[in-house]
Every structure is written in C-alpha cells, then in structure tokens.
DSSP file (Angstrom, degrees, kcal/mol; ACC not computed):
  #  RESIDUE AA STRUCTURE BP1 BP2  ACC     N-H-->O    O-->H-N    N-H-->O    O-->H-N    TCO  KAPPA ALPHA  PHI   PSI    X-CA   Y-CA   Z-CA
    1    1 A X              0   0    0      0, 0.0     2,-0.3     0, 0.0     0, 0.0   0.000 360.0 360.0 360.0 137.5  -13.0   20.4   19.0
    2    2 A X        +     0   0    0      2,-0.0     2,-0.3     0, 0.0     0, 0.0  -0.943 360.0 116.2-118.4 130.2  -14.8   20.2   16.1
    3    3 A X        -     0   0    0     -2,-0.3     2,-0.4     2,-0.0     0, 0.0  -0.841  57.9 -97.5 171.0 164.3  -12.8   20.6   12.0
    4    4 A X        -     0   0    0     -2,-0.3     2,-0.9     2,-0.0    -2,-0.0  -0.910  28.2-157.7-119.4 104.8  -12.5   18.3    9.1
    5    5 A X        -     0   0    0     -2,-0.4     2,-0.7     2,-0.0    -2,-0.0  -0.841   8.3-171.3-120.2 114.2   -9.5   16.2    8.5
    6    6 A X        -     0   0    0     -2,-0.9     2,-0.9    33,-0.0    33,-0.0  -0.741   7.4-158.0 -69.1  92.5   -8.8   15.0    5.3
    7    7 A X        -     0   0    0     -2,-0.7    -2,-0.0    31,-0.1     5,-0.0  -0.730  22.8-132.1 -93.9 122.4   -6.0   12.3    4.1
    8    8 A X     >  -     0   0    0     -2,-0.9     4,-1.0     1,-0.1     3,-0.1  -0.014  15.0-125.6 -39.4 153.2   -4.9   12.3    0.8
    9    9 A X  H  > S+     0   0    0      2,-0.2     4,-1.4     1,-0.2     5,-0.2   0.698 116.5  64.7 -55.6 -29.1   -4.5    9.6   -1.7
   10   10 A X  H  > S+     0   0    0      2,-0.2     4,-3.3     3,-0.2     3,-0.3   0.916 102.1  50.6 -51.5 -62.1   -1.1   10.9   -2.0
   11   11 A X  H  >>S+     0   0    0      1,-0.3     4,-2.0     2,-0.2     5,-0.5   0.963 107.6  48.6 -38.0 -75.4   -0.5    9.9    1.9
   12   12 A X  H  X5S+     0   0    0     -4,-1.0     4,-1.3     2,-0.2    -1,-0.3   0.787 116.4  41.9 -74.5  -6.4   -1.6    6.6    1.7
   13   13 A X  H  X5S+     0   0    0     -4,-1.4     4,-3.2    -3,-0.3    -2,-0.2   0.832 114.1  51.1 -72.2 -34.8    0.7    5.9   -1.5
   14   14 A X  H  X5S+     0   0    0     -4,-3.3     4,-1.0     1,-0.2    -2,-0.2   0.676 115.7  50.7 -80.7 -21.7    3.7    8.0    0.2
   15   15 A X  H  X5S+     0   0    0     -4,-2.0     4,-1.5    -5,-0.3    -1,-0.2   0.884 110.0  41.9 -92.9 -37.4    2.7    5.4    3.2
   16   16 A X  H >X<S+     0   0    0     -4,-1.3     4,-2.6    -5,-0.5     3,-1.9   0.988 114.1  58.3 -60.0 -58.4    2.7    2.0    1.3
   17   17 A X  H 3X S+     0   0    0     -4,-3.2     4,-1.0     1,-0.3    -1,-0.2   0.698 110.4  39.0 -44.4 -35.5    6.2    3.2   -0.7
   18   18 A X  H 3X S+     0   0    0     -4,-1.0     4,-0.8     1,-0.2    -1,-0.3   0.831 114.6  53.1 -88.8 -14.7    8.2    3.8    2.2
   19   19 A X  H X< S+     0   0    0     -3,-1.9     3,-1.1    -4,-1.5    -1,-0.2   0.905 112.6  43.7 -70.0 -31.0    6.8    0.8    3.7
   20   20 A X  H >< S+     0   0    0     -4,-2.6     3,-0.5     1,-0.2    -1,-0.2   0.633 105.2  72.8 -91.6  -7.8    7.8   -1.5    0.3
   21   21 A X  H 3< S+     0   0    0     -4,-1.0    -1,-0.2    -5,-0.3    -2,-0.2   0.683  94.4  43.7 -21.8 -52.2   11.0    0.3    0.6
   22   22 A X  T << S+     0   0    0     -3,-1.1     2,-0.4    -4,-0.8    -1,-0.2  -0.163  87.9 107.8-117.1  32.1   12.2   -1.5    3.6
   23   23 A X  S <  S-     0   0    0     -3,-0.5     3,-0.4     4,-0.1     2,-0.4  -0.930  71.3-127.3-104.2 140.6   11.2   -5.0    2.4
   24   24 A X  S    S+     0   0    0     -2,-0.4     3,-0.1     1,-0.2    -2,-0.1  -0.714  93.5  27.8 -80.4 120.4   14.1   -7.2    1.4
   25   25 A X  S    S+     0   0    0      1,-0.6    33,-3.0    -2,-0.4     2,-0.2   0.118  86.1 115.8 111.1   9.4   13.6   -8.7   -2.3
   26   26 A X  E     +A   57   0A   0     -3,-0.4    -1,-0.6    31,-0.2    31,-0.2  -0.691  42.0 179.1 -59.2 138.4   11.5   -5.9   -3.3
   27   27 A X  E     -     0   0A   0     29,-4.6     2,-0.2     1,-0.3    -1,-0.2   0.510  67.4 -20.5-112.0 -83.1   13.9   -4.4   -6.1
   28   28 A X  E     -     0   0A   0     29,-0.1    28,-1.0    -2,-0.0     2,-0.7  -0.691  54.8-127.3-118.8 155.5   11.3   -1.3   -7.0
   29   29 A X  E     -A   55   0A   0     -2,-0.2    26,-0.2     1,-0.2     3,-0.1  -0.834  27.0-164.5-101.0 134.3    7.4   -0.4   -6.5
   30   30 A X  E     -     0   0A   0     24,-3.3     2,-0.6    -2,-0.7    -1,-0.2   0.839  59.7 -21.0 -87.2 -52.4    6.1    0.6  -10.2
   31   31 A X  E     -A   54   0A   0     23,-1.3    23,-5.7     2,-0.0     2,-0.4  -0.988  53.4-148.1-164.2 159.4    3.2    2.1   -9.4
   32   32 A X  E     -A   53   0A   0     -2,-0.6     2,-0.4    21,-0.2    21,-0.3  -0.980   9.4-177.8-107.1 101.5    0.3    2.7   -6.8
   33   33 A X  E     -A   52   0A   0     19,-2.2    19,-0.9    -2,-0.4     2,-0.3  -0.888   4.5-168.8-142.1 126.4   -3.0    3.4   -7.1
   34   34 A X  E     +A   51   0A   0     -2,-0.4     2,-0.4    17,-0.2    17,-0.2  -0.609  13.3 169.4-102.9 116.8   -5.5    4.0   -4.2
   35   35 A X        +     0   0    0     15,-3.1     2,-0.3    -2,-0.3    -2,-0.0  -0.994  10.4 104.9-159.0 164.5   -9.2    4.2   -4.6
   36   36 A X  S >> S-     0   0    0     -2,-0.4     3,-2.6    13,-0.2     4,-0.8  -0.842  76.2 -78.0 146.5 162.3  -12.7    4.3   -2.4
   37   37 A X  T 34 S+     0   0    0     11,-0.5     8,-0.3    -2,-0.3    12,-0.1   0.437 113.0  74.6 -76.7  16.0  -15.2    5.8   -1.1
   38   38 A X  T 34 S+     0   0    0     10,-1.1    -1,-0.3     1,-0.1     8,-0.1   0.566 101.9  53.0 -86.8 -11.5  -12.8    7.5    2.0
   39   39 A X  T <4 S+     0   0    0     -3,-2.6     2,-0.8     9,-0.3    -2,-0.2   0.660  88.3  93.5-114.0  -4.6  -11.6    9.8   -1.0
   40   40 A X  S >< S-     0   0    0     -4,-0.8     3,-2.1     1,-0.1    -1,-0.0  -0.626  73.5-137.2 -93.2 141.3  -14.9   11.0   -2.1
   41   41 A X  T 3  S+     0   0    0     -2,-0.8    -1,-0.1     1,-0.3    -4,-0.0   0.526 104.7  49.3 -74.4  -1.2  -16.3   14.4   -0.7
   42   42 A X  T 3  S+     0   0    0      3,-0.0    -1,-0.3    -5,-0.0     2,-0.1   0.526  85.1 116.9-117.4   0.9  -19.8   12.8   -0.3
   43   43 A X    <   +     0   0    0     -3,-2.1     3,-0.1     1,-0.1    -5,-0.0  -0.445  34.3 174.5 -57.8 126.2  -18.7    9.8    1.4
   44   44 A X        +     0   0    0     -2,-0.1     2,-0.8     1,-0.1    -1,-0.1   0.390  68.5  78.9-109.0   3.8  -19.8    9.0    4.8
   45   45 A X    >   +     0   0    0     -8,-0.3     3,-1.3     1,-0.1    -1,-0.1  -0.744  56.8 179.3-108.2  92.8  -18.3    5.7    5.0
   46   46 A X  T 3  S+     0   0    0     -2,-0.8    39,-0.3     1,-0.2    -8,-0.1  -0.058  70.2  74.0 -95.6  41.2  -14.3    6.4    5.8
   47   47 A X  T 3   +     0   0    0      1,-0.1     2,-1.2    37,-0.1    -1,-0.2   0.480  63.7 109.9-129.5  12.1  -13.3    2.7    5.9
   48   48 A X    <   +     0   0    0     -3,-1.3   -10,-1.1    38,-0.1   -11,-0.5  -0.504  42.2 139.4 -58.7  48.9  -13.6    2.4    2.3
   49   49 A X        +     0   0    0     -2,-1.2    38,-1.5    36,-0.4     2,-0.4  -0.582  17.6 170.7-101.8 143.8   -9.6    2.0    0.9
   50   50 A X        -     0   0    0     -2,-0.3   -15,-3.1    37,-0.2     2,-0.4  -0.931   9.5-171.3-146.1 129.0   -8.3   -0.2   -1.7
   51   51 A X  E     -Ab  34  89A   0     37,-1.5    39,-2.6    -2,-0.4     2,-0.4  -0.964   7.5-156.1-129.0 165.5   -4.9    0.2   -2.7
   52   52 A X  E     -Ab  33  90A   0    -19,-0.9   -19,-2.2    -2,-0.4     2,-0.4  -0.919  13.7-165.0-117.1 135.2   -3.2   -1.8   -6.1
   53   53 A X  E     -Ab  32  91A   0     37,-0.9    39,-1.5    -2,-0.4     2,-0.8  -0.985   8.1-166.2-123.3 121.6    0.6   -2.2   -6.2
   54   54 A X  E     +Ab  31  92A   0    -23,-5.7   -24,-3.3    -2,-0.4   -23,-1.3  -0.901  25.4 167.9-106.0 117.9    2.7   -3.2   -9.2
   55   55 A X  E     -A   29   0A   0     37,-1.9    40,-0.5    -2,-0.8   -26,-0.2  -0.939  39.6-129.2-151.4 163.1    5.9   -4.2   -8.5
   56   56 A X  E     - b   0  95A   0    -28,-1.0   -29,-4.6    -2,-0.4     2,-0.3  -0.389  27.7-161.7 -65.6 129.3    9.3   -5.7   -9.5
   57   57 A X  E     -Ab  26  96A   0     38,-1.6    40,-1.6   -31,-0.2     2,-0.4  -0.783  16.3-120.5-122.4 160.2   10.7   -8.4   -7.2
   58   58 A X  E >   - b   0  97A   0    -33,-3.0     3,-0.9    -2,-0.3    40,-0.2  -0.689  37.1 -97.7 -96.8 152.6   14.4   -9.7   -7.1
   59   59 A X  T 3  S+     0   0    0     38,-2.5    40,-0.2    -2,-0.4     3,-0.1  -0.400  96.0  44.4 -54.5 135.1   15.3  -13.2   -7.8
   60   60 A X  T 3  S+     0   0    0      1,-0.4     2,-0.4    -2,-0.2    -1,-0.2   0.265  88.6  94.7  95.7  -5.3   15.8  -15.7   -4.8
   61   61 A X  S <  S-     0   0    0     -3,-0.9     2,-0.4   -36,-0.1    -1,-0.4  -0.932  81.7-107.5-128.5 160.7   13.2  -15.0   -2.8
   62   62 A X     >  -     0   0    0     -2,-0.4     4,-1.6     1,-0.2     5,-0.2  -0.620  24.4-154.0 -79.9 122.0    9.9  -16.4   -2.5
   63   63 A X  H  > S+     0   0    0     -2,-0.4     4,-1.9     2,-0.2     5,-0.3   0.846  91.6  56.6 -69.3 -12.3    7.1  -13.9   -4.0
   64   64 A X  H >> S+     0   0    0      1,-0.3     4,-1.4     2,-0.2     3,-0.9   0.962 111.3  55.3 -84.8 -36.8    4.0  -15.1   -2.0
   65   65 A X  H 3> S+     0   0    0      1,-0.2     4,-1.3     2,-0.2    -1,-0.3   0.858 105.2  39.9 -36.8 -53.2    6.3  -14.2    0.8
   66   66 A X  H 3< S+     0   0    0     -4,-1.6    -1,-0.2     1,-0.2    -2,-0.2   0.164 116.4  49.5-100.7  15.7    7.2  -11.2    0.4
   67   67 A X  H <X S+     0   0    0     -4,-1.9     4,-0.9    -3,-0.9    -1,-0.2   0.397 110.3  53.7-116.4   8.2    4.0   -9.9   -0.7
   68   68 A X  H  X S+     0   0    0     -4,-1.4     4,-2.1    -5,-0.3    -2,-0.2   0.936 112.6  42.9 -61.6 -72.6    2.3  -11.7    2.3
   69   69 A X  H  X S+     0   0    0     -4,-1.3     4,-0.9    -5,-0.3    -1,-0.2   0.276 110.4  61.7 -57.3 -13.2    4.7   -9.9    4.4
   70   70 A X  H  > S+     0   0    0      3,-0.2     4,-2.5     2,-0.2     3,-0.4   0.858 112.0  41.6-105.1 -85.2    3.9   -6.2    1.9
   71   71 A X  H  X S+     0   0    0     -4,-0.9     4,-2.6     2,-0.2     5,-0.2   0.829 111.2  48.2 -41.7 -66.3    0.4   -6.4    3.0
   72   72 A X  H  X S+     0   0    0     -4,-2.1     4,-1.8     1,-0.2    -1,-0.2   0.805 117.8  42.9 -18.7 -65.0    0.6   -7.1    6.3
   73   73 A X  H  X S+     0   0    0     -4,-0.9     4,-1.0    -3,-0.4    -2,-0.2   0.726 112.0  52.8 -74.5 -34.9    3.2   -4.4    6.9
   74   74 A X  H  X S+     0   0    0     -4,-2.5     4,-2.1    -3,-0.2     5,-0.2   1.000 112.6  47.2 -31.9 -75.1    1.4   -1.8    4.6
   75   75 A X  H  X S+     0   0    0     -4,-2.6     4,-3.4    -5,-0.2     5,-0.3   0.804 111.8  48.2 -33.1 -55.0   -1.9   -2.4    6.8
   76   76 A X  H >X S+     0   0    0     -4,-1.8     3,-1.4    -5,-0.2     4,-1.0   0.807 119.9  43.8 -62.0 -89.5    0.1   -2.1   10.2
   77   77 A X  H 3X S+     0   0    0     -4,-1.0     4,-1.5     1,-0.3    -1,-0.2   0.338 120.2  36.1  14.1 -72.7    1.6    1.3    8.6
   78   78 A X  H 3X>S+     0   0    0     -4,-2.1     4,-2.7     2,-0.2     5,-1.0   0.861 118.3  47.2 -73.6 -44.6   -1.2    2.7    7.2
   79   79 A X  H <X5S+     0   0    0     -4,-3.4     4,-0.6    -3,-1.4    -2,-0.2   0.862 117.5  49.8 -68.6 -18.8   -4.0    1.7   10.1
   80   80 A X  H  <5S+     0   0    0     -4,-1.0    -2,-0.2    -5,-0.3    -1,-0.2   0.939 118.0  35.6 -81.8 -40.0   -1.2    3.0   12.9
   81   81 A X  H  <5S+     0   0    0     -4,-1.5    -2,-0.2    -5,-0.1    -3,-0.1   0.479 138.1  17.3 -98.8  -7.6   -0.4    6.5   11.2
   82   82 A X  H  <5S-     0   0    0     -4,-2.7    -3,-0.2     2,-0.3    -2,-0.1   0.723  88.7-126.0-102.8 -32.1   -3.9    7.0   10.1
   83   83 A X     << +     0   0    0     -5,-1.0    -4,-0.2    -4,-0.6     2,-0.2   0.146  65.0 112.1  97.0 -31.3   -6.3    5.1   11.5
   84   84 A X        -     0   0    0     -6,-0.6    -1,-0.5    -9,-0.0     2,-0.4  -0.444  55.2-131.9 -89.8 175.7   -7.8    3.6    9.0
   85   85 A X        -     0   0    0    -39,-0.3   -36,-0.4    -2,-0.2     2,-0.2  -0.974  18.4-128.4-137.8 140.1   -8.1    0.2    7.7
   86   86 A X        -     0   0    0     -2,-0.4   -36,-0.2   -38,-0.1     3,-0.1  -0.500   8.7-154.4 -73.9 127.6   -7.6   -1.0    4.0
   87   87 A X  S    S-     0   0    0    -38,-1.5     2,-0.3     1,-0.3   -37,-0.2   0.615  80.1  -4.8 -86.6  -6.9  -10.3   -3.0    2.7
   88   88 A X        -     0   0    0    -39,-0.3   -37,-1.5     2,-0.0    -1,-0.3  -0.913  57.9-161.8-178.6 146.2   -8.3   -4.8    0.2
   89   89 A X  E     -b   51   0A   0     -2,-0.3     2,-0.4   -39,-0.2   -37,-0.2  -0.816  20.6-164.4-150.7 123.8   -4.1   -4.2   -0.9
   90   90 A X  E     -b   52   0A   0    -39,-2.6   -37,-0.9    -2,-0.3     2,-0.4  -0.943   4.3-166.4-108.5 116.5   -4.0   -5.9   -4.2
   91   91 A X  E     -b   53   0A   0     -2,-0.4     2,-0.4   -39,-0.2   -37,-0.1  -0.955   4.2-167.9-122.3 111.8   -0.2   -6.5   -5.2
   92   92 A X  E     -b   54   0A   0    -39,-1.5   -37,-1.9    -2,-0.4     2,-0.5  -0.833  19.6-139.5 -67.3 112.0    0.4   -7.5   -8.9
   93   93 A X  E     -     0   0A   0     -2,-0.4   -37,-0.2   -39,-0.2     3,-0.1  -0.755  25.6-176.2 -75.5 101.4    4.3   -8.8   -9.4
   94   94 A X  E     -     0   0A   0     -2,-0.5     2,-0.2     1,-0.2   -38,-0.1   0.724  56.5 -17.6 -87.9   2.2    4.8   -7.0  -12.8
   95   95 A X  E     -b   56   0A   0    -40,-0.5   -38,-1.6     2,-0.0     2,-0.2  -0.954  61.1-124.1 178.1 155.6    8.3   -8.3  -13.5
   96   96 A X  E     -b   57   0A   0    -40,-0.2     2,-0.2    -2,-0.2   -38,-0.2  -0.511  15.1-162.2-109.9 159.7   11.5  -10.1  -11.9
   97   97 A X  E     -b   58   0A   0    -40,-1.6   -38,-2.5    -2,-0.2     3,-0.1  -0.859  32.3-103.1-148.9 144.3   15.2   -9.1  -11.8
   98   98 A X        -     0   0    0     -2,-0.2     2,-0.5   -40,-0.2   -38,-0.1  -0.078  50.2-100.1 -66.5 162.4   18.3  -11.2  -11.0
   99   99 A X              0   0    0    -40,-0.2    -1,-0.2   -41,-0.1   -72,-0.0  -0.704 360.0 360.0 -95.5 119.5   19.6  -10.5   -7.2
  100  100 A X              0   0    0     -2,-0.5    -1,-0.1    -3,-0.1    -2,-0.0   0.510 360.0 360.0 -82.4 360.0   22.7   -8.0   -7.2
C-alpha cells in the first residue's frame, strides 16, 4: 500500500511527557522542544530527531540517574511506538524542589 505518514512534533513531545511522568524524582517537565530534519517536508532523511527537556527534579535523588534512566526510557518509548530513533535527548535540570 502506498500513502504518507506523517508524525508530529506534538507526538513525540506528548511521547517523552508521559514517559517523564512515570519516573520517580521527576517533580515536573518544563518544557520540550523537538527539532530535525524528520519534521521538514523536504527531508528525505527520517532519522533526524533531537529532542531538549527542561525539567525540575525532587530532592533526594541522584540527578545523573534519573536523567540516565529519562533517556533511556524516552528512546525505548519513542523508537517502539514510532519507529524512529532519536539522534540526541538533551535534558537540562532547570531547578530542584524538596521531596514531599
């Protein structure tokens, strides 16, 4: 069958969030932002993702951990429901909060 399937940038942010959701000492993801040559309409190279994550982490836990463990679990996420593979997931720790 032959037809053109497009995934949004929207998609792969809506894929990292739920994924950074269900990580323990994540307190909230500030923002997401997705870019490459997979999202341009003249692109023929659709392994071209990069995505940027800012977010707030809780106190007590180790960060390089749980942004090891961020990446990892994004990748799996995104390369199982899409297919594609992320050339890079850049996560910035923009700020801390004590552990409720």
């Amino acid at each position: 069958m032959q037809g053109e399937i497009q995934i949004s940038k929207a998609v792969i942010e809506s894929i990292s969030k739920i994924t950074l959701d269900e990580i323990e000492g994540i307190y909230k993801t500030n923002k997401i932002k997705t870019s490459g040559k997979l999202f341009s309409s003249v692109s023929e190279d659709l392994n071209d993702l990069n995505i940027d994550i800012f977010l707030t982490v809780k106190t007590g836990y180790k960060i390089k951990t749980i942004t090891t463990l961020a990446q990892k679990q994004i990748l799996s996420n995104i390369k199982s429901m899409t297919g594609l593979d992320a050339d890079s997931i850049n996560i910035y720790v923009d700020d801390i909060v004590e552990k409720q």
